[in-house]
C-alpha positions as CSV (number, residue, x, y, z in Angstrom):
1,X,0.0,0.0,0.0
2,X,2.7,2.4,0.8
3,X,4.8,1.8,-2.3
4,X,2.0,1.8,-4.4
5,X,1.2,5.3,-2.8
6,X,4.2,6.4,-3.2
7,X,4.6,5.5,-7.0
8,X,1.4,7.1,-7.5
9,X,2.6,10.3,-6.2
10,X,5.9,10.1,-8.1
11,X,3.9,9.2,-11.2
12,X,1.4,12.0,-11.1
13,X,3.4,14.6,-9.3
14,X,1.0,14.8,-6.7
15,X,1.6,17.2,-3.9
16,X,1.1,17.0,0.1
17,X,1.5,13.2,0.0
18,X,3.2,12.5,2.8
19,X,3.4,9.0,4.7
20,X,3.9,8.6,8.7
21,X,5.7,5.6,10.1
22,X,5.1,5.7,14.0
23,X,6.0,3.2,16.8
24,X,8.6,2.7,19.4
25,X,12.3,3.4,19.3
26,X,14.2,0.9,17.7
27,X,11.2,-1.1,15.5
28,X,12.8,-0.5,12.4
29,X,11.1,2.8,11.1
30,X,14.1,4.6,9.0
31,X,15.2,0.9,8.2
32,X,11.6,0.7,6.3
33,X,11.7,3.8,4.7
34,X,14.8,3.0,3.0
35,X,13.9,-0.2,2.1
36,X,11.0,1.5,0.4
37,X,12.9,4.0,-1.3
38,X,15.1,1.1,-2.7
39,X,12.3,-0.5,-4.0
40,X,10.5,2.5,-5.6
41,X,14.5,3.2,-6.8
42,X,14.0,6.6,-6.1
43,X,16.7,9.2,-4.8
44,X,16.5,10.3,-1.6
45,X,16.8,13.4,0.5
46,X,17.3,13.0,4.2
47,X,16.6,16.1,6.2
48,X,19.6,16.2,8.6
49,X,18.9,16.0,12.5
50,X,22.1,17.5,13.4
51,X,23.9,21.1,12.6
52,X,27.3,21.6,10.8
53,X,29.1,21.8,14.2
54,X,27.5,18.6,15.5
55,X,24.7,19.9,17.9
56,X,21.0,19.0,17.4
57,X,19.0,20.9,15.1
58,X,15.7,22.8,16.5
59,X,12.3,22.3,14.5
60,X,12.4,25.4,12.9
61,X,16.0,24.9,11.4
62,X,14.1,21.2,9.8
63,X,10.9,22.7,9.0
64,X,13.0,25.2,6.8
65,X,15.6,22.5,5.4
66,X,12.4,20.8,4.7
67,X,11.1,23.8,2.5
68,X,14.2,24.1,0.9
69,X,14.1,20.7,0.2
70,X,11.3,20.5,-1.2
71,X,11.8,23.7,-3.7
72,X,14.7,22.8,-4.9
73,X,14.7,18.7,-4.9
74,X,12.8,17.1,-7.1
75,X,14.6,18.3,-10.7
76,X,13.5,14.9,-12.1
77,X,10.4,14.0,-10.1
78,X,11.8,10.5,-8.7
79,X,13.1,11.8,-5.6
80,X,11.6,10.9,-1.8
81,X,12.4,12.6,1.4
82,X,13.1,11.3,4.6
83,X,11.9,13.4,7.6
84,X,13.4,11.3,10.7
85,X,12.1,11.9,14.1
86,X,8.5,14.6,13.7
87,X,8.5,15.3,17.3
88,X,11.4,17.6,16.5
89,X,8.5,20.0,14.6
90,X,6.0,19.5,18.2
91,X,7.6,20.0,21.0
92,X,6.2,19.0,24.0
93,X,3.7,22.3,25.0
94,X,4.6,21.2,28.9
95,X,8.3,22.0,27.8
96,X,8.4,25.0,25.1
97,X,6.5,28.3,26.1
98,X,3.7,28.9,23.6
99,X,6.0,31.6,21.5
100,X,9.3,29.6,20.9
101,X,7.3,26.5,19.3
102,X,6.4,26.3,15.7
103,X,2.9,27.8,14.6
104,X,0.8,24.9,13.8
105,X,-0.5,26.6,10.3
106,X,3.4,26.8,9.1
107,X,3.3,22.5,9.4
108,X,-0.2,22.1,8.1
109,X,0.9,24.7,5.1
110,X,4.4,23.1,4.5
111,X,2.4,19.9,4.2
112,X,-0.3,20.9,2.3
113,X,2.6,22.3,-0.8
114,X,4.9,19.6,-0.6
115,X,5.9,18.6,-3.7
116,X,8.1,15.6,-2.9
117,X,6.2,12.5,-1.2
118,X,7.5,12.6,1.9
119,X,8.0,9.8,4.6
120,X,8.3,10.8,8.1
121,X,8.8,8.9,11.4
122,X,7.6,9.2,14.8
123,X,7.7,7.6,18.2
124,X,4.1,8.4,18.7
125,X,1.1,9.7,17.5
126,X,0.4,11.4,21.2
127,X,1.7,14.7,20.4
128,X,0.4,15.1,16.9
129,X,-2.1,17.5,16.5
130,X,-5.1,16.3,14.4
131,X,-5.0,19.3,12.2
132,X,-1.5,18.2,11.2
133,X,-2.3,13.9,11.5
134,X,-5.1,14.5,9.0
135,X,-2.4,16.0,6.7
136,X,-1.0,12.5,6.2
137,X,-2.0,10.6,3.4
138,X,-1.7,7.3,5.1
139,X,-0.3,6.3,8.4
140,X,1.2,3.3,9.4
141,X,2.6,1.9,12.7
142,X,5.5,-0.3,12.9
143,X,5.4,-2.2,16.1
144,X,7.2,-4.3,18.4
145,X,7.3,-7.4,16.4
146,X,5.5,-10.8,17.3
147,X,7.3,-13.6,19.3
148,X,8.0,-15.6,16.3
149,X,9.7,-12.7,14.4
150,X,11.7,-11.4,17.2
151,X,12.9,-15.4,17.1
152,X,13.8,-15.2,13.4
153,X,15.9,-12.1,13.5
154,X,17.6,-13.9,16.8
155,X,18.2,-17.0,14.6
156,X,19.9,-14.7,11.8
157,X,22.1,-12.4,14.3
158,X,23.0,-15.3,16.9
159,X,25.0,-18.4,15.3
160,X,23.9,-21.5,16.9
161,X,27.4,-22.0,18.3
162,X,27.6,-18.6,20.6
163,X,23.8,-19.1,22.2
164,X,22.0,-22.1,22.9
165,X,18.5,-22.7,22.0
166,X,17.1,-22.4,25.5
167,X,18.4,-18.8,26.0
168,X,17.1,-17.6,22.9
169,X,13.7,-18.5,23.4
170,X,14.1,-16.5,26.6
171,X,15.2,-13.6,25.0
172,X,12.4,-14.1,21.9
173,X,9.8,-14.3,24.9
174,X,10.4,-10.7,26.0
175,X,8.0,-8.7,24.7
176,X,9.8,-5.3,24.6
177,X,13.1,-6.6,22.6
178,X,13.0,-4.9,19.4
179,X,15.0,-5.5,16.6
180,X,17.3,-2.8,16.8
181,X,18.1,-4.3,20.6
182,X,18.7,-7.5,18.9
């Protein structure tokens, strides 16, 4: 569904389509977004989390790269971008006084023009404002995954020889392990 979205969009030039990936640390989100760039073989533009000199960037330095991005970008209409980590657009309204957070219209705007499909990531929907959630053309969480899977990707990291059988099924049992902790 995603990658036929996402064709569609590149197809038909399509603007404000936008995909959300959302679901705890360490599930795999940027991993699926690349794979799903790969697939599409599209180029990709990452908007960086970091400054030159190494520090975090703030929302409204991403919002802008973001703009930028998506201006100047997509010269032969097969390009994606990869937003990692939304919540640095919201932040918390317990944390950031009212007039140093972004203006919610700014996001829902930015969205709305977009003229490269964008896929973003969160750790939650909680702090996502439904004026900007309904801005997404589909969303799609990537959980923790079942007890079966987490076994697999055990199996394929953990040779037989360094773990026995027993202590993996421990470990598979766990139902917080994600595959990054693998």
């Amino acid at each position: 569904l995603m990658s036929n979205c996402l064709k569609n969009a590149l197809q038909t030039q399509a603007k404000g389509t936008h995909i959300l990936l959302y679901g705890p640390p360490g599930t795999g989100k940027t991993t699926l977004a690349h794979e799903l760039v790969r697939r599409l073989g599209a180029g990709l533009y990452e908007i960086r989390k970091e400054c030159r000199n190494g520090g975090n960037s703030d929302g409204e330095a991403r919002l802008e790269s973001f703009n930028l991005c998506q201006l100047l970008g997509n010269v032969e209409g097969r390009s994606l971008v990869l937003f990692d980590e939304l919540e640095d657009l919201l932040p918390s309204a317990r944390l950031v006084p009212a007039n140093q957070r972004l203006h919610k219209g700014w996001i829902c705007e930015s969205l709305e023009k977009a003229e490269i499909p964008t896929l973003w990531t969160s750790n939650s929907l909680g702090g996502i404002d439904p004026a900007i959630l309904r801005r997404f053309t589909l969303t799609f969480e990537v959980a923790i995954p079942p007890r079966k899977t987490r076994r697999k990707i055990l199996d394929q990291y953990m040779p037989a020889s360094a773990v026995g059988e027993a202590w993996k099924e421990r470990v598979a049992a766990l139902e917080s392990l994600t595959p990054a902790l693998i």
